[in-house]
C-alpha positions as CSV (number, residue, x, y, z in Angstrom):
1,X,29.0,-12.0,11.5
2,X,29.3,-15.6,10.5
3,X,25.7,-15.8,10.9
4,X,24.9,-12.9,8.8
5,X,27.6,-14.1,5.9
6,X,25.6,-17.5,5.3
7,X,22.5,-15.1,3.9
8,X,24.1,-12.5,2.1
9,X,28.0,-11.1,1.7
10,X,29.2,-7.7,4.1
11,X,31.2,-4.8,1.9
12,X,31.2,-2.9,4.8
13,X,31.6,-2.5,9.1
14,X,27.8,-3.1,10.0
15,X,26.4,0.2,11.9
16,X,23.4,0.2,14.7
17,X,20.5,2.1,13.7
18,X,18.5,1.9,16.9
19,X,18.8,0.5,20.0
20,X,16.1,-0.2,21.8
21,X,15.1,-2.2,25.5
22,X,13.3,-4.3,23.3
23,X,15.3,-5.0,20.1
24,X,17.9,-3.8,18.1
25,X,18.9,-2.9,14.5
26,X,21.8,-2.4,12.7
27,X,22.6,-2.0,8.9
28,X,24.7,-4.7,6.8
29,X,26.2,-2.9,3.5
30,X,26.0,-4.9,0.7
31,X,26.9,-4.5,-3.0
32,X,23.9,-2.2,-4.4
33,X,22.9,-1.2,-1.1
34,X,21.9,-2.9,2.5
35,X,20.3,-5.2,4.4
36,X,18.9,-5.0,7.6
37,X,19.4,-7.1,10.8
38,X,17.4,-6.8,13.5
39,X,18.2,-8.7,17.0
40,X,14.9,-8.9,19.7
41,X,15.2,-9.1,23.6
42,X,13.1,-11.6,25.0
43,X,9.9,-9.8,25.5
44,X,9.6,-9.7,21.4
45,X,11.4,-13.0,20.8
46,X,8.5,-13.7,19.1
47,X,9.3,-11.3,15.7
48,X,11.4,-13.1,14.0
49,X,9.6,-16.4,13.3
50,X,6.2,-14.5,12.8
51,X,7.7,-12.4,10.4
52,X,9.0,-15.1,8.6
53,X,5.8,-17.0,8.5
54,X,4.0,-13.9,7.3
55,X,6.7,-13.4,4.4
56,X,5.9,-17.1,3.0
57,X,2.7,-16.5,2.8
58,X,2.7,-12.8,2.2
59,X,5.6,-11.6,0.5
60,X,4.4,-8.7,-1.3
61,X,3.4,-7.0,1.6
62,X,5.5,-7.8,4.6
63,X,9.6,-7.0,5.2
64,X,11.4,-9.9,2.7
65,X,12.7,-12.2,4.7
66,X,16.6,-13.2,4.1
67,X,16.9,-15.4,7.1
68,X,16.3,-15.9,10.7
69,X,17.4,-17.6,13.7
70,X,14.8,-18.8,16.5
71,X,17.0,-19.5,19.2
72,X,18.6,-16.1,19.3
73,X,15.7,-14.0,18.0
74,X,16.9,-12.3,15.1
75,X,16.3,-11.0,11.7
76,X,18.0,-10.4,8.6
77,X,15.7,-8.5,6.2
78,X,15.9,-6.5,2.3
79,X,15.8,-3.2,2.3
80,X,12.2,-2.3,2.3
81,X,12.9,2.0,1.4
82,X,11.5,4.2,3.4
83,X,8.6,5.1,5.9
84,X,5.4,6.8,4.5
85,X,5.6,8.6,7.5
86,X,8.6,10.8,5.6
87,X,5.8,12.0,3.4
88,X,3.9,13.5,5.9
89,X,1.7,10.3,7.0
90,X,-0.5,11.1,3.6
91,X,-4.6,9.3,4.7
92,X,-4.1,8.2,0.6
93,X,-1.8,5.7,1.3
94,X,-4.0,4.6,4.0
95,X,-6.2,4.2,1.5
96,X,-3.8,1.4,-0.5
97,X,-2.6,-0.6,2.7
98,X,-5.0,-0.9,4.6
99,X,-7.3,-3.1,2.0
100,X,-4.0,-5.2,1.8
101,X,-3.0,-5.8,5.3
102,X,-7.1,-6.2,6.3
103,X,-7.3,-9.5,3.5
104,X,-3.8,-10.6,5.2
105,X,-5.6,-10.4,8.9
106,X,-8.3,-12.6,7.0
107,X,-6.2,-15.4,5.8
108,X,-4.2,-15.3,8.9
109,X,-7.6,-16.0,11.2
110,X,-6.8,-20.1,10.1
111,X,-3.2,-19.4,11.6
112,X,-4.0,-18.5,15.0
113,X,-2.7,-21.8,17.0
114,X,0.6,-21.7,15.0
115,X,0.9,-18.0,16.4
116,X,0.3,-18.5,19.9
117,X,2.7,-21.6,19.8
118,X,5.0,-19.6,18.1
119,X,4.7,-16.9,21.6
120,X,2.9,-14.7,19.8
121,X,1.3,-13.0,23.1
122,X,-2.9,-13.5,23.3
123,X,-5.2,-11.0,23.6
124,X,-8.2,-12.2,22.1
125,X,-11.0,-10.6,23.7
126,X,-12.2,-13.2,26.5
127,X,-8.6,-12.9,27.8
128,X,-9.1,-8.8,28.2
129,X,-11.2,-8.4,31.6
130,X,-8.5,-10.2,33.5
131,X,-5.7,-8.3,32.0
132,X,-8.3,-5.3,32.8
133,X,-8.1,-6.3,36.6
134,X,-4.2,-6.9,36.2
135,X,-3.8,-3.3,35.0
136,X,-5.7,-1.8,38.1
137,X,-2.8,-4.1,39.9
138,X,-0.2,-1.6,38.8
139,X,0.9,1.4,39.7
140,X,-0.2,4.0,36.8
141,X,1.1,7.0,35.6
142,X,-2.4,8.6,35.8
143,X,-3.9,10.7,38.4
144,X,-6.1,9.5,41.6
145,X,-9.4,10.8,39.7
146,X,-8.2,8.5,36.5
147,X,-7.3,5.6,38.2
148,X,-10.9,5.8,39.8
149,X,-12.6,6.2,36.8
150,X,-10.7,3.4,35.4
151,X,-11.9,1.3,38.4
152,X,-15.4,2.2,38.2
153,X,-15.5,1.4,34.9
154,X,-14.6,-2.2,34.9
155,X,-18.0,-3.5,34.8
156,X,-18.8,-1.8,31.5
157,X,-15.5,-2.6,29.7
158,X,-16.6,-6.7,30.3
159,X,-19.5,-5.6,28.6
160,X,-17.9,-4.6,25.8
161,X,-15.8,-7.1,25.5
162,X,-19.2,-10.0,25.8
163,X,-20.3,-7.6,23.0
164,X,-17.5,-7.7,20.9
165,X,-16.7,-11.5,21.6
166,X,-19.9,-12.0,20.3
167,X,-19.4,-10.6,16.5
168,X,-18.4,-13.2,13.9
169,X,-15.1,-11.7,13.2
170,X,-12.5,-14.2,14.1
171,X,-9.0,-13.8,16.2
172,X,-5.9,-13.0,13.8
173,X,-2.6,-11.5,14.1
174,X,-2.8,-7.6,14.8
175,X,0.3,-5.8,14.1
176,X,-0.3,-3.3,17.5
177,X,2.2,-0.2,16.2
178,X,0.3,0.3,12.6
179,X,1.4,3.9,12.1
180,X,3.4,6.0,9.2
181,X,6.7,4.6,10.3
182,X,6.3,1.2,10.1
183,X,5.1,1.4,6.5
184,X,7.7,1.4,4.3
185,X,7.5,1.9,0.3
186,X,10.0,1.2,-2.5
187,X,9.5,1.0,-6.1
188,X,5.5,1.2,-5.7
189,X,5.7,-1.7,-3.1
190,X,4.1,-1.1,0.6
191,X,5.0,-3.0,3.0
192,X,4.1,-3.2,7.0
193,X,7.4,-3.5,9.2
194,X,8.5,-4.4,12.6
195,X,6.1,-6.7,13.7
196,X,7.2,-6.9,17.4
197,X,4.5,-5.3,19.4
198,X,1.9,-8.0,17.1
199,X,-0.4,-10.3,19.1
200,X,-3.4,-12.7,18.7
201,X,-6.4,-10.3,18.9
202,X,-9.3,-8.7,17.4
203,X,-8.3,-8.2,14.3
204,X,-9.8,-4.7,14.1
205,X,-7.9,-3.4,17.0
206,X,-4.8,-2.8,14.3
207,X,-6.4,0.8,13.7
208,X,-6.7,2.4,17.3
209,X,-2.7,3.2,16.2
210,X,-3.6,4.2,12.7
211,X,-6.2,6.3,13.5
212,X,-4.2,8.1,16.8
213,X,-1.1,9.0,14.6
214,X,-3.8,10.3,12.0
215,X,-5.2,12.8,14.4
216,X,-1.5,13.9,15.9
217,X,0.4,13.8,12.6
218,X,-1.9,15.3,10.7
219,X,-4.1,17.1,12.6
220,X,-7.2,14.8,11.5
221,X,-10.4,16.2,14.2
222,X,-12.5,12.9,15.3
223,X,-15.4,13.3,12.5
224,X,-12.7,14.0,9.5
225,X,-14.5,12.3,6.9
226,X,-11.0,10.1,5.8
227,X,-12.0,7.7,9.2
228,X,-14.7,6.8,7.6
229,X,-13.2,6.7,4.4
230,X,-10.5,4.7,5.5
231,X,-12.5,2.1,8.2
232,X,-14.5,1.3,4.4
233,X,-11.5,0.4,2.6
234,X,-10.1,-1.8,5.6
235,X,-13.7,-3.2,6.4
236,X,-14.5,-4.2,2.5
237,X,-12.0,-7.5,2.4
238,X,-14.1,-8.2,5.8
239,X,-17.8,-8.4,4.2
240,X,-21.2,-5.6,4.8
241,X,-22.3,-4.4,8.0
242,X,-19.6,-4.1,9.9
243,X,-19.3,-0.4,11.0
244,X,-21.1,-0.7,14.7
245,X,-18.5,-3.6,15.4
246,X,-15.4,-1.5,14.1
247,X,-16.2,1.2,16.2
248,X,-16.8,-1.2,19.4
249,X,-13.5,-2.9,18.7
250,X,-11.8,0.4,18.3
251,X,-13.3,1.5,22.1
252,X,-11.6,-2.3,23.6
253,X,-9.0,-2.1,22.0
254,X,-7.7,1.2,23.1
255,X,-7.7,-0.5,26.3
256,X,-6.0,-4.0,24.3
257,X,-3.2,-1.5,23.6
258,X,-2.6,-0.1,27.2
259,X,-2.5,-3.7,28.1
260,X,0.3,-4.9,25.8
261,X,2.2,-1.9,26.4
262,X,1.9,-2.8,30.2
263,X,3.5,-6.1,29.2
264,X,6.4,-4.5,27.4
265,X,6.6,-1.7,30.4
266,X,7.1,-4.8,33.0
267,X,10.1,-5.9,31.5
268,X,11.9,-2.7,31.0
269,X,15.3,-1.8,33.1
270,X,14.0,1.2,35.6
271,X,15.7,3.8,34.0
272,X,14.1,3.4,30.2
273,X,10.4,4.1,32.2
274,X,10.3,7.6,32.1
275,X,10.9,8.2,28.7
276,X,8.2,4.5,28.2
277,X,6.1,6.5,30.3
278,X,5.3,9.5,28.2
279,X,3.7,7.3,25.7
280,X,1.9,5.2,28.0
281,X,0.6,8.1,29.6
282,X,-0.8,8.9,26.3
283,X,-2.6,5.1,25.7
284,X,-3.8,4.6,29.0
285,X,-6.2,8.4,28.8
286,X,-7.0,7.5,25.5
287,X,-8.6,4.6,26.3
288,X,-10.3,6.5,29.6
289,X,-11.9,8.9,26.6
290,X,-13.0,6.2,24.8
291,X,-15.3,5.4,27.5
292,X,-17.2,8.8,26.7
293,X,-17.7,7.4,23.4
């Protein structure tokens, strides 16, 4: 609490929102509203000082940062309003922020080093095969004829990734959870939240989420006209000619995602991997599809 009064004054008891294996939130009443503090567990320790790098150089489009502390990983953010994903997940604000956070991917491609000093974890593309060969270490949720196709496709995916590595679209930061509820709008304002599932990446691997939540949400089939509408608006701040490339980094990456959620599912207590599981289940046989791309 005495942290918490240094950045702003309490009116009121402070309330958790969510708790989570991986972080925690809870809402500070203040006169003409609240604020938000959010405290991370060690496997997203990460969040605080990458958000508050992102808000000084991005403050229009990132959760306003009222203060943070390194050592024990938290947070203490504005309110922000409310998730787009209250509206329904509508493809037309797609359409608004994803130009926005593509041109803040751009200018964060010369910040790279401070991130992965910062622990921001790596997976740029030469560091996937090898997480790719730590995956088949684990024991999966899938079924014996998964895990084999999984294996026998190994080959192919370092393919892919020599492919991909080879494009001149630089490492950035890629937020990893880029979906309805962690875009927030107030007063006309969009900005992307809860950077703790971020890493150092291709940059373009921000939309396997997007696009997934777009299908489930809203029902979206594959060849909905708005994916291509929307991979246009995000691939304009990025130059011409880049459509064959987003739609190779969109094939890794749904394997870059099963990877970092295998980092976050190692660190979990036992008893939170069930429920973990149901998602994961979900990533890893997406990514298995994608190789029938």
């Amino acid at each position: 609490m005495d942290w918490i009064r240094r950045h702003v004054t309490p009116v009121g008891d402070i309330e958790v929102v969510h708790e989570r294996p991986w972080s925690t939130v809870s809402r500070v009443p203040v006169v003409g509203g609240a604020v938000f503090l959010k405290e991370c567990e060690p496997v997203q320790a990460f969040e605080p000082v990458l958000t508050a790098a992102l808000y000084e150089r991005w403050p229009d489009r990132v959760p306003e940062v009222l203060g943070y502390d390194v050592e024990r990983a938290r947070l203490l953010m504005a309110d922000a309003g409310g998730p787009i994903g209250a509206r329904g997940n509508p493809p037309e604000t797609w359409q608004a922020v994803l130009p926005l956070y593509a041109e803040l991917q751009n200018g964060e491609a010369d910040h790279v080093d401070e991130h992965l000093t910062n622990g921001v974890p790596d997976l740029r593309v030469p560091t996937l095969p090898a997480r790719y060969e730590e995956l088949l270490r684990h024991s999966l949720p899938l079924t014996a004829d998964e895990i084999g196709r999984l294996r026998g496709f190994e080959p192919r995916f370092r393919e892919w990734c020599e492919e991909l590595a080879g494009s001149s679209i630089p490492a950035s930061v890629q937020h990893d959870d880029l979906h309805m509820n962690n875009v927030y709008e107030k007063e006309g304002t969009l900005r992307v939240m809860d950077w703790g599932d971020a890493s150092v990446a291709h940059p373009f691997f921000s939309l396997v989420i997007t696009f997934r939540f777009l299908e489930e949400r809203n029902g979206l089939a594959p060849m909905d006209p708005w994916f291509t509408r929307l991979r246009d608006v995000y691939l304009e701040p990025w130059g011409p000619g880049l459509a064959s490339t987003f739609g190779l980094a969109l094939r890794v990456g749904a394997f870059a995602r099963a990877f970092a959620t295998m980092r976050v599912r190692d660190r979990l207590p036992a008893d939170a991997l069930p429920s973990y599981d149901a998602d994961f289940v979900v990533v890893l046989r997406r990514a298995i599809a994608s190789t029938m791309t």
